[in-house]
C-alpha positions as CSV (number, residue, x, y, z in Angstrom):
1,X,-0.4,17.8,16.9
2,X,-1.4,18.6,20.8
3,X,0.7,19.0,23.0
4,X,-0.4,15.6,24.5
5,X,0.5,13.7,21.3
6,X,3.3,15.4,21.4
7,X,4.8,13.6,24.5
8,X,4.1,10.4,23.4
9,X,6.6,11.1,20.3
10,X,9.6,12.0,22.5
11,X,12.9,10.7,21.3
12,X,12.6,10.1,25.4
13,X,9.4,7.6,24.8
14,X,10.4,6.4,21.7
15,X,13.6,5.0,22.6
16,X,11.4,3.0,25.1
17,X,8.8,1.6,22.3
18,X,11.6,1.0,19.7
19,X,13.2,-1.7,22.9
20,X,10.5,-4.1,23.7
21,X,11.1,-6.6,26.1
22,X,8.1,-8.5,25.9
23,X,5.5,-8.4,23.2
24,X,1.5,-9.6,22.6
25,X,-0.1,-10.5,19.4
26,X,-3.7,-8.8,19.5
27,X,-5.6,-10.9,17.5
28,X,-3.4,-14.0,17.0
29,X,-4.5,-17.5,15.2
30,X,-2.8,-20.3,14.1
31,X,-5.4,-18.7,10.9
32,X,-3.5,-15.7,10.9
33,X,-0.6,-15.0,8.5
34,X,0.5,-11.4,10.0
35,X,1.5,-13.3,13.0
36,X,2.9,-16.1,11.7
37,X,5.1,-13.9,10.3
38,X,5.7,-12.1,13.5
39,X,6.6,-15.2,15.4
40,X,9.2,-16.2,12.6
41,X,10.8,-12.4,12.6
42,X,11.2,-12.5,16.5
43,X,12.6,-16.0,16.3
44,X,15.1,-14.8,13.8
45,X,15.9,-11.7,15.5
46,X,16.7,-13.7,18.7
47,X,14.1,-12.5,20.5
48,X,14.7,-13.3,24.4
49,X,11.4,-11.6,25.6
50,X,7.5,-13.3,26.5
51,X,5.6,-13.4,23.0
52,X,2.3,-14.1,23.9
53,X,-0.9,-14.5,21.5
54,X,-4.5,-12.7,22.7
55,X,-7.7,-13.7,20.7
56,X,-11.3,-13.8,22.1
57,X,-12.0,-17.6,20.5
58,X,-8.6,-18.9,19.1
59,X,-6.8,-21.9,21.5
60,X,-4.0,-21.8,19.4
61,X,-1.2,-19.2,17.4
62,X,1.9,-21.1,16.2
63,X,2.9,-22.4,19.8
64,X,2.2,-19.4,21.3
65,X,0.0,-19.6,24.5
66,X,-3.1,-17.5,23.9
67,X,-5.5,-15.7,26.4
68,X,-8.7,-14.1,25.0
69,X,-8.0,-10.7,26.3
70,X,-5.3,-8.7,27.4
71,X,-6.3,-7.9,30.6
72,X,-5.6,-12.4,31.1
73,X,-2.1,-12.0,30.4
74,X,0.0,-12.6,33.6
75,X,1.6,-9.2,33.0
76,X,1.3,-6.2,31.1
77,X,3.7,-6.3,27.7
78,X,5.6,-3.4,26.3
79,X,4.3,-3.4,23.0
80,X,0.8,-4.6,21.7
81,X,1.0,-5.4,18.1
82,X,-2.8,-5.4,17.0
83,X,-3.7,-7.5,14.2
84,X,-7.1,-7.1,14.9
85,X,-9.9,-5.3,12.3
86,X,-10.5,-1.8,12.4
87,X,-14.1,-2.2,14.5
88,X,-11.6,-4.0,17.4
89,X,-8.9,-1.3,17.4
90,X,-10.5,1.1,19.5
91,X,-11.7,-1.4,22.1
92,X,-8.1,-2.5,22.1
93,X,-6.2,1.0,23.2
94,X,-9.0,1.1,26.2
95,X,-7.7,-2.3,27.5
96,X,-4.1,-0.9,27.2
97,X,-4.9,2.0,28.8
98,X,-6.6,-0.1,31.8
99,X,-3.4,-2.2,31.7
100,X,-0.8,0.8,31.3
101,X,0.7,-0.7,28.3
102,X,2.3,2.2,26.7
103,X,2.9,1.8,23.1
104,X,1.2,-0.2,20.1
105,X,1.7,-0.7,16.1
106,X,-1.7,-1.2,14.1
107,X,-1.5,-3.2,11.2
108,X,-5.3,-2.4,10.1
109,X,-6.1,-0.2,6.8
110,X,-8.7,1.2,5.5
111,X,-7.9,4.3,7.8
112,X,-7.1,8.0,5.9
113,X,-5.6,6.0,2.6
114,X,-9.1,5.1,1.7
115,X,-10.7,8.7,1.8
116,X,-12.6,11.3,4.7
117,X,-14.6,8.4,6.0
118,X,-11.1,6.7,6.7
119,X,-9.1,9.9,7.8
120,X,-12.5,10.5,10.5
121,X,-11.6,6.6,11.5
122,X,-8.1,7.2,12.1
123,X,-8.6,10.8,13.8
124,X,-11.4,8.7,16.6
125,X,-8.4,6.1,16.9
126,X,-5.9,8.8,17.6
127,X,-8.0,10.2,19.9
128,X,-8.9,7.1,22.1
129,X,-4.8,6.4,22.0
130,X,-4.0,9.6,23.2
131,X,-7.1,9.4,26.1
132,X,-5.3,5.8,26.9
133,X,-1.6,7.3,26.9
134,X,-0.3,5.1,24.2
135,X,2.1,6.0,21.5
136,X,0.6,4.4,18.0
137,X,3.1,3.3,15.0
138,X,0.7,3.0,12.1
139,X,-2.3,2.5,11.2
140,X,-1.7,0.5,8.3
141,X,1.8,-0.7,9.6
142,X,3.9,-3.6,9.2
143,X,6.0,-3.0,12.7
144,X,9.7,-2.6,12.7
145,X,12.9,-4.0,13.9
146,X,15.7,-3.4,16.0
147,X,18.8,-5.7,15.1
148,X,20.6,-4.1,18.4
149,X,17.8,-5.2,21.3
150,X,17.1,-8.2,18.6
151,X,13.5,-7.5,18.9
152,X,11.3,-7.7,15.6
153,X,7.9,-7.5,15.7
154,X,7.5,-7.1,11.9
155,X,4.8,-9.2,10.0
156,X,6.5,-10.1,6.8
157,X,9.7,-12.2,6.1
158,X,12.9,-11.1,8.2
159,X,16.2,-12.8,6.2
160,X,18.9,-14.2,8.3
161,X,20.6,-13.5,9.8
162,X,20.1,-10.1,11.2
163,X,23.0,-7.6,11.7
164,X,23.4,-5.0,13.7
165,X,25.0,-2.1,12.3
166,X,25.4,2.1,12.3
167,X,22.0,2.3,9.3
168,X,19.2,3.6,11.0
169,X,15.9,3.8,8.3
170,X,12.5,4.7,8.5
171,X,10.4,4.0,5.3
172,X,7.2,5.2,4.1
173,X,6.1,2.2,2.7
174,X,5.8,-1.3,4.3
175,X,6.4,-3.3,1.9
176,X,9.6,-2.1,0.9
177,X,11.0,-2.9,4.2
178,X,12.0,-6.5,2.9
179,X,13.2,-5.3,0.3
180,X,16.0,-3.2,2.3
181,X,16.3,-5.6,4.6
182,X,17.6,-8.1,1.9
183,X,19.9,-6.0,0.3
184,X,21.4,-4.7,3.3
185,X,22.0,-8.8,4.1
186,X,23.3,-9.5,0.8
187,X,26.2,-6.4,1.5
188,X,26.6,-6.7,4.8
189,X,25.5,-3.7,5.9
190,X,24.4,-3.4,9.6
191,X,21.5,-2.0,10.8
192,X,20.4,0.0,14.0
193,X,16.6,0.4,13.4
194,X,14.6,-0.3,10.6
195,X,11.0,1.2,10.4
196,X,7.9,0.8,8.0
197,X,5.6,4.0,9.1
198,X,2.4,3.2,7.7
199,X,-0.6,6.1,8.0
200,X,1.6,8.3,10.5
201,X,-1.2,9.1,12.9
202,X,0.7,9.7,15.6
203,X,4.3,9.2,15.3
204,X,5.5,10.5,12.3
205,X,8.8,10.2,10.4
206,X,10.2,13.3,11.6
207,X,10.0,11.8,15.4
208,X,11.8,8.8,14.7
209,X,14.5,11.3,12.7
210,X,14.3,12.9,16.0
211,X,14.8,10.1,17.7
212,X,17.9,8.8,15.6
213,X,19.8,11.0,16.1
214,X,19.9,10.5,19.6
215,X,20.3,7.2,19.1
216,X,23.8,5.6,20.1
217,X,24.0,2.9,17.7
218,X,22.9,5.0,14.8
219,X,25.3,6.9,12.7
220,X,23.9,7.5,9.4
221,X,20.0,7.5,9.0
222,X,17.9,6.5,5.5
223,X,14.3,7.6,5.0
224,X,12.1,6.5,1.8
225,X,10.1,9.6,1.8
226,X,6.3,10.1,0.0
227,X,5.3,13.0,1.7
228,X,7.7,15.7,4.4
229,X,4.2,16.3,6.3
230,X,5.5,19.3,9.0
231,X,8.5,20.9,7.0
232,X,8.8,23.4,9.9
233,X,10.0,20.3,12.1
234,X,11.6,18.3,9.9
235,X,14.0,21.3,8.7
236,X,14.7,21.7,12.7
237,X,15.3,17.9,13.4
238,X,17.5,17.7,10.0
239,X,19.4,21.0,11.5
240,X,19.8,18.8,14.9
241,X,21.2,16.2,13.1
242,X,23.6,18.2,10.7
243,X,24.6,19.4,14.3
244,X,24.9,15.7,16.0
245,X,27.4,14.7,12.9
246,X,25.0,12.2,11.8
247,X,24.3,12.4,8.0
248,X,21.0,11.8,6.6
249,X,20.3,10.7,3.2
250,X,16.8,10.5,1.8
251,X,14.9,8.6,-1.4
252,X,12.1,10.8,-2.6
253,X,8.9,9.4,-4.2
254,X,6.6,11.0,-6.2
255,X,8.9,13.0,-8.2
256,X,6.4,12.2,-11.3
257,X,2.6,13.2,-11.6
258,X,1.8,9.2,-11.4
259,X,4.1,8.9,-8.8
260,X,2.2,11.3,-6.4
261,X,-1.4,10.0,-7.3
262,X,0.7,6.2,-6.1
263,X,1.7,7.8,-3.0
264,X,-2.0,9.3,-2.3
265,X,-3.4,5.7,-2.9
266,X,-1.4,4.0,-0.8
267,X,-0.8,6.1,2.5
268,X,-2.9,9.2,1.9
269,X,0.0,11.3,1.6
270,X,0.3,14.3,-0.6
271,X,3.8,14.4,-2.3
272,X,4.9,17.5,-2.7
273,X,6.5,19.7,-5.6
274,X,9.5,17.9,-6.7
275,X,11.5,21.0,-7.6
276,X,10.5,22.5,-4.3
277,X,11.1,19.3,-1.9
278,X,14.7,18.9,-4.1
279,X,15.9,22.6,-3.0
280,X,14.7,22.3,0.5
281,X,17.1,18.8,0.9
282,X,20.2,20.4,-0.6
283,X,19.5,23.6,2.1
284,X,19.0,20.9,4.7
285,X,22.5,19.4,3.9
286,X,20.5,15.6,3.4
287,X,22.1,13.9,0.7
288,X,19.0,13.1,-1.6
289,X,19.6,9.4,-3.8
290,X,17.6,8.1,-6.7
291,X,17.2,4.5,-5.5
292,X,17.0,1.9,-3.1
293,X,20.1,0.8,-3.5
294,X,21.9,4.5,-3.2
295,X,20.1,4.8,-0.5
296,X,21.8,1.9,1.4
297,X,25.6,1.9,-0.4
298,X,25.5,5.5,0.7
299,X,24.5,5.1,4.5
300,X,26.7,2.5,4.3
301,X,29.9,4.4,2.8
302,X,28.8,6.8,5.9
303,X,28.2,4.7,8.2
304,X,31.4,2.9,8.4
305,X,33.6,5.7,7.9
306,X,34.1,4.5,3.9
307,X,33.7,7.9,2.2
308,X,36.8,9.0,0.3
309,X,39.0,11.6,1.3
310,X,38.7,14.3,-1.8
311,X,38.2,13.5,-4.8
312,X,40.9,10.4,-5.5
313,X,39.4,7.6,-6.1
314,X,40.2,4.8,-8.7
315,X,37.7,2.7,-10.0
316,X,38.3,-1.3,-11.3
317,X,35.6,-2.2,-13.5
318,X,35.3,-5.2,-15.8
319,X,33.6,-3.2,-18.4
320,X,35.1,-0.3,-19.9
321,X,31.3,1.0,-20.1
322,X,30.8,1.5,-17.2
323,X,33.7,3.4,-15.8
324,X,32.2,6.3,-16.7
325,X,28.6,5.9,-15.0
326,X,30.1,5.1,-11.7
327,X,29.0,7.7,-10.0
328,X,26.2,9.5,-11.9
329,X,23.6,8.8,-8.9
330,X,24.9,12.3,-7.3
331,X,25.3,15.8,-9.1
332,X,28.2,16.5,-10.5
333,X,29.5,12.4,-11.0
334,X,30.5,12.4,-7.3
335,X,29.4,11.9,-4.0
336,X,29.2,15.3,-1.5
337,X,32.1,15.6,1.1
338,X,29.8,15.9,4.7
339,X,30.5,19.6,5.3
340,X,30.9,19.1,9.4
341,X,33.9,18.7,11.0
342,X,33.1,16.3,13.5
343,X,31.8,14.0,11.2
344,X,34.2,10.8,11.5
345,X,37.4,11.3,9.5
346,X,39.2,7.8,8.2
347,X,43.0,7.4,8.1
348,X,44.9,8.6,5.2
């Protein structure tokens, strides 16, 4: 990564990109069911900000007004999501960078996930961004959500209602981001930021770890992980957080042969040795789950300050069964202690 892309990752700039105040739809139709979802996600958030719909030909994006360019908005937006096809993209970032809109998610695929004629796509895309001075979420990206600024520009369903909480997660996978924000409804468990991640091409998991932890209304962050793609960084940033008090707790795909050829398919990333990637977590202090679910009941038992004191705890089950697979998702039958001392103690 240059030094360039490099300040367009900044907890500093991210902090800005994860707040939008207003937003534009690149590409927007009434035809279009990325933004259809994106409209009914900001709605449901509460969205206060201008949502405004750009397409060269369409007169019409589910009530939106639409301009055919961005450079006909009244005013420059915070965030371009572009829903437009890969051959647009490019063309897109130049009109930001005329604009001095500053940050973008790209919902397009068929960047590195498809092979070297992809990763050469993505690598010109990255390029013009970084020429324009915009920070990219994505390619292949579904957007992301921020239940404490209540702005959501995420392009598939968003449950209601939307609470803000202490869970911060970034996810490696789009399409499990429903998925965690439905669970997280169902239990009442608050979130700060949520994140799909898409192809990384520019800002990478490890930057919105980074940024995270400096984040005020995050206290315990989740990441769905296929690939740790700088482990140099990653182990510092985990280090800053270890530091910060905030735990972080990680699902780890690909543990399997099948798994990593899945995880190659579907973002181009390369997995990783299991055995290697499981001893590098425990070094790093993250707490390493084996679901989706884990991964949530345990930023949440962290989050709000719900961990057990020790090791007494009774359990009240309705099936003697079960008692004794309470708390087989962690090594040993038990939960870890968090080893720092400024980490949030509750009352006896």
């Amino acid at each position: 990564m240059t030094g360039r892309t490099r300040e367009l990752v900044t907890p500093q700039r991210l902090r800005e990109f994860f707040a939008p105040e207003s937003i534009a739809l690149v590409g927007a139709s009434d035809n279009s069911g990325w933004a259809r979802f994106i409209v009914a996600s900001c709605a449901t958030a509460g969205f206060a900000g201008p949502l405004r719909a750009v397409h060269p030909r369409a007169r019409s994006a589910f009530g939106l007004p639409v301009v055919p360019s961005l450079r006909d908005l009244p005013e420059p937006p915070d965030l371009a999501f572009i829903l437009a096809p890969i051959g647009a993209v490019e063309t897109v970032l130049d009109d930001m960078g005329v604009l001095g809109i500053r940050n973008a998610v790209v919902l397009a695929s068929g960047y590195r996930e498809v092979g070297e004629g992809g990763r050469a796509l993505e690598e010109a895309m990255v390029a013009r961004a970084v020429a324009n001075g915009v920070t990219v979420l994505g390619p292949n990206c579904l957007g992301f959500v921020n239940a404490h600024t209540r702005s959501a520009p995420y392009a598939l369903a968003l449950p209601a209602p939307l609470t803000a909480g202490p869970v911060g997660v970034a996810l490696q996978s789009g399409a499990l981001a429903s998925v965690v924000l439905a669970f997280a409804k169902a239990h009442a468990i608050g979130l700060s930021v949520l994140t799909s991640m898409g192809n990384e091409s520019m800002m990478k998991t490890v930057d919105v770890l980074d940024y995270l932890v400096e984040d005020e209304a995050t206290r315990v962050i989740c990441l769905f992980l296929e690939e740790i793609g700088d482990p140099a960084k990653f182990a510092r940033v985990a280090e800053k957080a270890d530091r910060a008090g905030k735990p972080v707790v990680a699902l780890k795909a690909g543990s399997s042969p099948v798994g990593r050829q899945a995880a190659l398919a579907h973002t181009g990333s390369v997995a990783g040795d299991d055995a290697v990637i499981d001893a590098a977590l425990r070094q790093l202090n993250i707490i390493r789950v084996a679901s989706l679910e884990e991964l949530l009941t345990t930023g949440a038992l962290l989050g709000y300050n719900r961990w057990p004191r020790g090791r007494r705890m009774g359990v009240l089950t309705l099936s003697g069964a079960r008692s004794s697979t309470a708390w087989t998702g962690w090594p040993g039958g038990w939960p870890p202690r968090p080893s720092r001392s400024s980490w949030p103690v509750p009352p006896a």
